[in-house]
N, C-alpha and C positions, 0 to 999 in steps of 0.2 A: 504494500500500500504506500504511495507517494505521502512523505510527510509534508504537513501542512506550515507554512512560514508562520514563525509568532507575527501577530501585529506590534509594533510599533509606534510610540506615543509620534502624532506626526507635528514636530515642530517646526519642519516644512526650512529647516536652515542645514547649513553646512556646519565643519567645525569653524572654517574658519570665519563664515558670518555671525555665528553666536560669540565669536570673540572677539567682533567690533564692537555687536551690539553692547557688549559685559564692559568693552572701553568707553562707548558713551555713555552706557548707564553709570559708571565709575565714578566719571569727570562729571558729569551736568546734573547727577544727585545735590550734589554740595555746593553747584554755583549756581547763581541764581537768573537760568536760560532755557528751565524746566525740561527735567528728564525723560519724561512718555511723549513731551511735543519733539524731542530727539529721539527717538528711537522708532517713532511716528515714519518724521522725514528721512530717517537712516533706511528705511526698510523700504521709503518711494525709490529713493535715491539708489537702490542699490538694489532695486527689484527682490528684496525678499521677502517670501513668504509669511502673509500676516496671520495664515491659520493659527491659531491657538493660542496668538500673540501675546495675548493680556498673560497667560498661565505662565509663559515663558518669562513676560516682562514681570510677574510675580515672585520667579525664582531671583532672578536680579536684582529686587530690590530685597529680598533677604537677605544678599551678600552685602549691601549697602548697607543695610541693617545692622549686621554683624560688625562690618567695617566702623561704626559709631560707636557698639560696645566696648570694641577693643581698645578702640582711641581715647576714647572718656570711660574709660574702667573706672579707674577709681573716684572721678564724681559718681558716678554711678553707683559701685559698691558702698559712698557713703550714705548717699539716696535710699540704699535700700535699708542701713544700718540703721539710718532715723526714721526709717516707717517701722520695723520693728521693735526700735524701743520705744517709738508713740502706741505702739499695739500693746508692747508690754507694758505701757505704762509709767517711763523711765524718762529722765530728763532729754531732752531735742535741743540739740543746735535752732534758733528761731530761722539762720534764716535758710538753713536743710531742710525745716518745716514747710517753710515758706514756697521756696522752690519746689519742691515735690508734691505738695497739694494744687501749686499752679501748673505743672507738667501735666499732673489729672486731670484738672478741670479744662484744660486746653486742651486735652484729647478729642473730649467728649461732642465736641462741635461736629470734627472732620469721621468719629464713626458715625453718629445719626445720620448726618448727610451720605457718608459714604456708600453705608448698606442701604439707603435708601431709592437713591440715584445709579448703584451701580450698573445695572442692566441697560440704561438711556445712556451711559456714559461709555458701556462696551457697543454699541452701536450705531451712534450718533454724532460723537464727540472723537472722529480720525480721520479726517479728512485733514491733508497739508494746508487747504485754504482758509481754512477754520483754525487750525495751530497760529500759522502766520496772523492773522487779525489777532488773537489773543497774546502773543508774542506784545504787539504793539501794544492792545491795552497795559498788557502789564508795566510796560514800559514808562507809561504814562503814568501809574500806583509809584512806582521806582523813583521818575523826578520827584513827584509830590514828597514823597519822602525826605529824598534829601533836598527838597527847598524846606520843609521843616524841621529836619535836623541844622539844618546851618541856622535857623532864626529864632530857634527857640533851645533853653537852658535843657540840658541832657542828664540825667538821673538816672543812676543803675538799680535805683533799688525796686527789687520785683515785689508785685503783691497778687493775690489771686485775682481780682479783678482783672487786673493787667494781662495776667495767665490766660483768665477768659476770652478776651479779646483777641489778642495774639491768635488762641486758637480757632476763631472767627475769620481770622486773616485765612489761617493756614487751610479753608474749608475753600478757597478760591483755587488753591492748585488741584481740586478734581477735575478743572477743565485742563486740556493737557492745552501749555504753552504758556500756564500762566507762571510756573516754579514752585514749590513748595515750600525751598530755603527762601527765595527769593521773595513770595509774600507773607513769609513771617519775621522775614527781617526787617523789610518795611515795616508791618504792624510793630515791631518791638521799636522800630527806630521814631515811629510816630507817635508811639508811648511814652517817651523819654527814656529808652534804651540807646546807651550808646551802640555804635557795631558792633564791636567785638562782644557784648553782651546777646544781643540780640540775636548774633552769629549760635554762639553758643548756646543760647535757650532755642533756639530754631532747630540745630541739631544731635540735642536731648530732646527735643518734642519727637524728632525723627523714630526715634527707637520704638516708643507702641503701635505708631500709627502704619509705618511703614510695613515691620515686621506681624502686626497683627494681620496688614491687608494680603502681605503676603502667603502667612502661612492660609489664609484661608482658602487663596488660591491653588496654592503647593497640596492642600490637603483633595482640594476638588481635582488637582491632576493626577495625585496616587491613585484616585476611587475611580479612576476613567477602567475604563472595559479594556482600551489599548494600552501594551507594555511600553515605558518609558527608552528614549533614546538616550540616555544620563550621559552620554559622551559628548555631543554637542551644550548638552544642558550643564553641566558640570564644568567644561570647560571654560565658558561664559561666567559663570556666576565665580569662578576663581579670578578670574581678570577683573570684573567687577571688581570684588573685594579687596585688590591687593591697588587696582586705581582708586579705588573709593578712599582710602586710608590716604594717600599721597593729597587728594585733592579736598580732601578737610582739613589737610594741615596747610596747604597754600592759600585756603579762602581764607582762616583763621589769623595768617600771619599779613595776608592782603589788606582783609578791612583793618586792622589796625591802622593804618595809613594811606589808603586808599577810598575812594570813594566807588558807589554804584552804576559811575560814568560810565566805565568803559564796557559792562556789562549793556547799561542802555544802548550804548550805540551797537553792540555787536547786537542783538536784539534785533533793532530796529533794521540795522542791514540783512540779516538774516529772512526775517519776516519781507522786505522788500524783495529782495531774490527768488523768495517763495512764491508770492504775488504774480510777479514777474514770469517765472517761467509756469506758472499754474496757465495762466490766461492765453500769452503769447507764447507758452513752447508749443 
């Protein structure tokens, strides 16, 4: 009897397409030029396969995910240290409290909306010419910001409210193009976050949001009826994660001294490019 070929989870790439894709998800996780509107136009750009896209783009941001634990370990292991001794009942750092009940409460914006919208947003919301317009708004959130940050006095001190808001912000990068570093930096920066704060509270908000939306996906890909191709998948997601780690430390040390100029204009020339050969290629 002719044996039957297993199936095949079809991620519809090569290896060596899943480990561009794992480089732009790397790089444009942490800069604020939004990663799913690049990985959007990387897969026009270079004719690959969108079958399954989102599950794939799912595993990818796990690695980005991971790539934030490892970097901020140990804010993080302190994070956990003052939620357990606020459970146990023991003295808290106020502002380990502070921070970590606004990291929650800033979740909770981008899951309601997330699982709400996600089904309109896995078919609605991928088209290049639709990235590009959103590219530009965001652009436009970006100035606003820093014409507010230059005019008015900047305050690092986080409080839930603030938390709140911020993750208000961050409920704008479900449309892909808008960034999700990149709108919660602005929110932090028009809070009275300086950058480097608002950098930072943007990616410790990264790690539920991202890593939850992920595994959900990752979990929906295990349960598929077809076997998984983990060579191209696996491949991707290690290049992710080992760009993702480099390019948190470069945003980190950029705003420092840098402003969200030069992101705007690549932005906006980007999103023009798109326009451009959308209409008249």
């Amino acid at each position: 009897m002719e044996s039957v070929p297993a199936k095949r989870y079809n991620t519809g790439m090569s290896i060596f397409e899943a480990v561009v894709l794992g480089i732009v998800q790397g790089i444009t996780e942490f800069l604020p030029v939004s990663s799913t509107g690049h990985l959007i136009l990387t897969r026009a750009v270079f004719d690959i396969a969108d079958s399954n896209g989102l599950a794939f783009d799912a595993v990818l941001h796990l690695a980005t995910a991971a790539a934030v634990i490892v970097y901020f370990f140990p804010d993080l292991w302190q994070l956990a240290q003052a939620g357990l001794r606020k459970l146990g009942k023991l003295p808290v750092n106020k502002s380990d409290e502070t921070l970590l009940y606004s990291l929650l409460i800033a979740t909770i914006p981008a899951v309601i909306l997330g699982l709400s919208l996600e089904s309109f947003m896995e078919t609605t919301f991928r088209s290049p010419l639709l990235v590009a317009g959103v590219l530009i708004a965001g652009s436009i959130l970006f100035m606003y910001a820093e014409w507010v940050y230059q005019n008015n006095h900047q305050s690092n001190e986080m409080d839930v409210k603030k938390g709140f808001k911020i993750g208000l912000f961050q409920t704008l990068a479900l449309i892909p193009g808008m960034s999700r570093s990149g709108a919660t930096i602005s929110g932090g920066m028009l809070l009275g976050l300086s950058r480097v704060e608002a950098a930072r509270f943007a990616f410790l908000l990264a790690v539920p949001v991202i890593m939850g939306a992920g595994l959900k996906k990752f979990i929906e890909m295990l349960g598929s009826e077809e076997s998984i191709a983990w060579v191209p998948v696996l491949s991707g997601a290690v290049v992710s994660f080992l760009v993702g780690l480099t390019a948190i430390h470069f945003m980190l040390r950029f705003v420092r001294t840098h402003t969200l100029w030069p992101f705007i204009w690549y932005r906006i020339i980007l999103a023009s490019f798109v326009i451009f050969i959308t209409v008249f290629g």
